[in-house]
C-alpha positions in Angstrom: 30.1 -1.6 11.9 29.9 2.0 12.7 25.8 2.9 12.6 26.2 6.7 13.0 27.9 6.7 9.5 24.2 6.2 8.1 21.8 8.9 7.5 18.8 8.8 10.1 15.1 10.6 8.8 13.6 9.5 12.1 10.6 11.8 13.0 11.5 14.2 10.0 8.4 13.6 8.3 4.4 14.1 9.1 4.1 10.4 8.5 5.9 7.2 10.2 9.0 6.2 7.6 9.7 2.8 7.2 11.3 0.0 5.6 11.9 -3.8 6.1 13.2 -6.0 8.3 15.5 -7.9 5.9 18.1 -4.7 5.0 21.4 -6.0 6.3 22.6 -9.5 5.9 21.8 -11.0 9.3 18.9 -12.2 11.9 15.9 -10.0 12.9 17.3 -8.9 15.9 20.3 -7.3 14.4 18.0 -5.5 11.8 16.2 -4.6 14.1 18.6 -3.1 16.2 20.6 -1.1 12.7 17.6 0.1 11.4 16.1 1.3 15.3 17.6 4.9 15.5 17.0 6.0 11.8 13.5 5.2 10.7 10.0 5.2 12.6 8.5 1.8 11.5 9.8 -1.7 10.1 8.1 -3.9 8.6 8.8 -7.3 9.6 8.3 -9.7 7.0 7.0 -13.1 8.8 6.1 -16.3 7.0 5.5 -20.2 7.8 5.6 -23.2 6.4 6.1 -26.8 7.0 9.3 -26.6 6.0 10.8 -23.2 7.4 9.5 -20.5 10.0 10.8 -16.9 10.5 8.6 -16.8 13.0 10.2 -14.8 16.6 10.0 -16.6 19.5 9.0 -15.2 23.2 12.5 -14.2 23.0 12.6 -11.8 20.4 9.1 -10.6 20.5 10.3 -8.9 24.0 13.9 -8.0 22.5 11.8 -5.9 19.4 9.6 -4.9 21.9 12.3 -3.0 24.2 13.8 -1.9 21.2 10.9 0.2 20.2 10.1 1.3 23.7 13.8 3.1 23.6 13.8 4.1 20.2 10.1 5.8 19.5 10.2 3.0 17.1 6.3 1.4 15.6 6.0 -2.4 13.5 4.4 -3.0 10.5 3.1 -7.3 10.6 3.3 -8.6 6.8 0.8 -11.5 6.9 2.5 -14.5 5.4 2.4 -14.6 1.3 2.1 -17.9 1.3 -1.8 -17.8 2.0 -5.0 -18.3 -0.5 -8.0 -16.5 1.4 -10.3 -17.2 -1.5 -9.4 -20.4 -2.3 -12.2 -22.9 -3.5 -10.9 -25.1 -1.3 -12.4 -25.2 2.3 -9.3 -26.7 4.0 -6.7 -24.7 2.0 -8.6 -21.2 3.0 -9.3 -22.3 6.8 -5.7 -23.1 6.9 -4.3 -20.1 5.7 -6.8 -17.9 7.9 -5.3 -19.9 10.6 -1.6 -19.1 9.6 -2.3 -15.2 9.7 -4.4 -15.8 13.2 -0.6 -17.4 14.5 1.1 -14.4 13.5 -1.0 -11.9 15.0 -1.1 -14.0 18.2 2.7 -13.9 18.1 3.0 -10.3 17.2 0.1 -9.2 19.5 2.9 -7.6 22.2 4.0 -5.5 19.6 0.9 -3.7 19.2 1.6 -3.4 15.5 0.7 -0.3 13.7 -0.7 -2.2 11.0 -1.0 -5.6 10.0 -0.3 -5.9 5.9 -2.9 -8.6 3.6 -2.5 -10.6 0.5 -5.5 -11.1 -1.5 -3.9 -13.3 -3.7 -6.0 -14.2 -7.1 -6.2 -17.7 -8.4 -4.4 -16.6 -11.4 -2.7 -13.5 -11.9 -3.8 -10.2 -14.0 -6.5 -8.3 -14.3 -8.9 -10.4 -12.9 -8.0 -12.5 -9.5 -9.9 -15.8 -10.3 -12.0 -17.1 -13.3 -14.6 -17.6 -10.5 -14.4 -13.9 -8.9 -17.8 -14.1 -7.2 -16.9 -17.6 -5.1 -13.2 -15.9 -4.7 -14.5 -13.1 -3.0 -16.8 -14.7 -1.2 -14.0 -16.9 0.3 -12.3 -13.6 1.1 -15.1 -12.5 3.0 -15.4 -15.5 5.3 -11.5 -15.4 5.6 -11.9 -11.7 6.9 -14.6 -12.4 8.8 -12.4 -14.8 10.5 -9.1 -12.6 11.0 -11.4 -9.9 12.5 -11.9 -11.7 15.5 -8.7 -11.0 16.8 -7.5 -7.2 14.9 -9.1 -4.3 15.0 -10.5 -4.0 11.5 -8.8 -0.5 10.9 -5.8 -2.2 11.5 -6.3 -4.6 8.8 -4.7 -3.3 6.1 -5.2 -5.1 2.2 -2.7 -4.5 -0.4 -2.9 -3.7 -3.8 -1.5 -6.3 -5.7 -2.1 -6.7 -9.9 -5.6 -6.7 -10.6 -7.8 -3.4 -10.3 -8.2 -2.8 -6.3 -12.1 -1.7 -7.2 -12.8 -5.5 -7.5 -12.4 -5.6 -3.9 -13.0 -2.3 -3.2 -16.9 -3.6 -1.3 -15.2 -5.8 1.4 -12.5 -3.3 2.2 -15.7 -0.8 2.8 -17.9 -3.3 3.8 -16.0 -4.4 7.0 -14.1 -1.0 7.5 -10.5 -2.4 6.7 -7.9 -0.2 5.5 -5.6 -0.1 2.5 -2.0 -0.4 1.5 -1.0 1.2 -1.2 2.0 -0.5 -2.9 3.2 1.8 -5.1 5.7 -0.5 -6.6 3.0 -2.8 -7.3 0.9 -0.4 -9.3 3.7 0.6 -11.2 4.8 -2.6 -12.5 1.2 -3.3 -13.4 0.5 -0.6 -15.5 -1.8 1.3 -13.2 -1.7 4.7 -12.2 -0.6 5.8 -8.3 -2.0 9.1 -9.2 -5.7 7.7 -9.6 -5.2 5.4 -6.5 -3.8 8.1 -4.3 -7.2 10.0 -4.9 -9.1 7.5 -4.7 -8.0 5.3 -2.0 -5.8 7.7 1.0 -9.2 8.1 2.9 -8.5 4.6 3.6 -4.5 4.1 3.2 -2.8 3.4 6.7 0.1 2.0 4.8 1.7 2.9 1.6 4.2 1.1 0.3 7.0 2.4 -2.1 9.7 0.7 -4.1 11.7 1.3 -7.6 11.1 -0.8 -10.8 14.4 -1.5 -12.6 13.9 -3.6 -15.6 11.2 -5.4 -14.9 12.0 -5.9 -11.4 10.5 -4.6 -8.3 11.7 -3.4 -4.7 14.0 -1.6 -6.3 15.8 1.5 -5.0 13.5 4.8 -4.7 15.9 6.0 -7.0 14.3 4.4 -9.9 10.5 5.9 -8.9 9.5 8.0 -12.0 10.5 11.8 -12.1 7.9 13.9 -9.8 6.3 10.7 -8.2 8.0 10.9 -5.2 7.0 14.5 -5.0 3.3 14.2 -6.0 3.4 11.4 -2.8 4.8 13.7 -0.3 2.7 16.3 -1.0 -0.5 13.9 -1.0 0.6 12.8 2.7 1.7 16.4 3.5 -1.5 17.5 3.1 -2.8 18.5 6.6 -4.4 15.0 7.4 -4.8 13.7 11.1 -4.8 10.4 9.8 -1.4 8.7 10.7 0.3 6.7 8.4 3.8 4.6 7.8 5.4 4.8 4.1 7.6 1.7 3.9 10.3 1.8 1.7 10.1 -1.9 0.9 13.5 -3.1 -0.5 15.6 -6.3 0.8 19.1 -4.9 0.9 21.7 -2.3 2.1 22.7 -0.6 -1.1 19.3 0.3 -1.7 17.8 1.1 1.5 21.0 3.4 1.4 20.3 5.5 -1.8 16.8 5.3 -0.8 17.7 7.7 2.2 19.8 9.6 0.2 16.5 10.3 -2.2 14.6 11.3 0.8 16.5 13.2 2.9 16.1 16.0 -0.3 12.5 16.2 0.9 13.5 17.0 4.2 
């Protein structure tokens, strides 16, 4: 495969563009290694479970580690999904805190820009859990917990379907950051508008994806007329704050027209 035949935006924009570490059909290494010399950030998408791991070994942590060292190139860490921070369950929230713990201890040579967070409700919707009070008080414990070994700024909590204010205390209250998921908010009904005022103090990640159908992760292709725009100019605002914007999509066609969108804001 002939990589120069792919557009590269790499350090064309005042913040760090990125996209995932599942883009062509093969191991991390080898995405790691296309996607090195044409964006500024990946995020690698880790999870665990009794019955399969993605997690890199020594191996590959120094591998992606050299990588970036040549290429100028930064990681995103997305916290396993598969992990209930509030659950009413003791053992089934200690566990999961220790599942994100393993990953940062894996990742930790990295140096990760950020590390990405689930606050997954008990149910899903507008409200998280029909017990929001003991669900968020589980959060806080959980956090409490992950903070021991990440710098809290470097925490960052995603917005996932119910309204972000519900959370909005213990993101303030311990000094995390946010990730914006843009893709998220969309196929929820919210508007990105009112979260990119209200939230970018805060957002060290943003995450951006098309909705086609009903379906997310989409190409940027299928982001609403003037969205993309109104985001640039939000991020190209002046700010000293540094920040990735991670196209998240799974697959070469459209991380492909994806670049194509961008490279018109160039």
């Amino acid at each position: 495969m002939n990589f120069k035949e792919y557009i590269s935006l790499k350090n064309r924009f005042p913040f760090r563009l990125g996209t995932t570490s599942y883009i062509i059909p093969a191991d991390l290494t080898a995405n790691i290694d296309f996607l090195a010399d044409k964006v500024d950030d990946i995020e690698l998408v880790l999870f665990e479970s009794d019955e399969i791991s993605n997690l890199p070994d020594a191996a590959t942590i120094k591998a992606l580690k050299e990588t970036a060292d040549r290429h100028d190139l930064t990681y995103t860490v997305h916290l396993p999904l598969d992990t209930w921070l509030g659950h009413r369950k003791e053992s089934v929230r200690e566990n999961s805190v220790d599942k994100c713990l393993r990953v940062i201890e894996r990742t930790e040579e990295l140096n990760p820009f950020a590390y990405v967070l689930h606050f997954h409700g008990d149910q899903r919707g507008e409200y998280p859990s029909p017990d929001v009070d003991r669900w968020i008080e589980g959060h806080r414990s959980s956090v409490k917990s992950i903070l021991q070994a990440v710098d809290s700024r470097n925490l960052c909590v995603e917005t996932l379907d119910y309204r972000y204010e519900i959370i909005e205390d213990i993101i303030n209250d311990y000094d995390l950051s946010v990730c914006l998921d843009i893709g998220h908010l969309l196929l929820c009904g919210h508007m990105p508008e009112e979260y990119l005022d209200r939230y970018l103090p805060r957002t060290r990640v943003l995450h951006l994806h098309g909705i086609e159908e009903g379906q997310d992760h989409c190409s940027l292709s299928f982001l609403p007329a003037g969205l993309l725009t109104n985001i640039i100019d939000h991020l190209d605002n002046g700010s000293d704050i540094s920040r990735v914007l991670t196209m998240e999509i799974f697959d070469e066609e459209a991380f492909n027209q994806s670049m194509d969108v961008l490279s018109s804001f160039v």
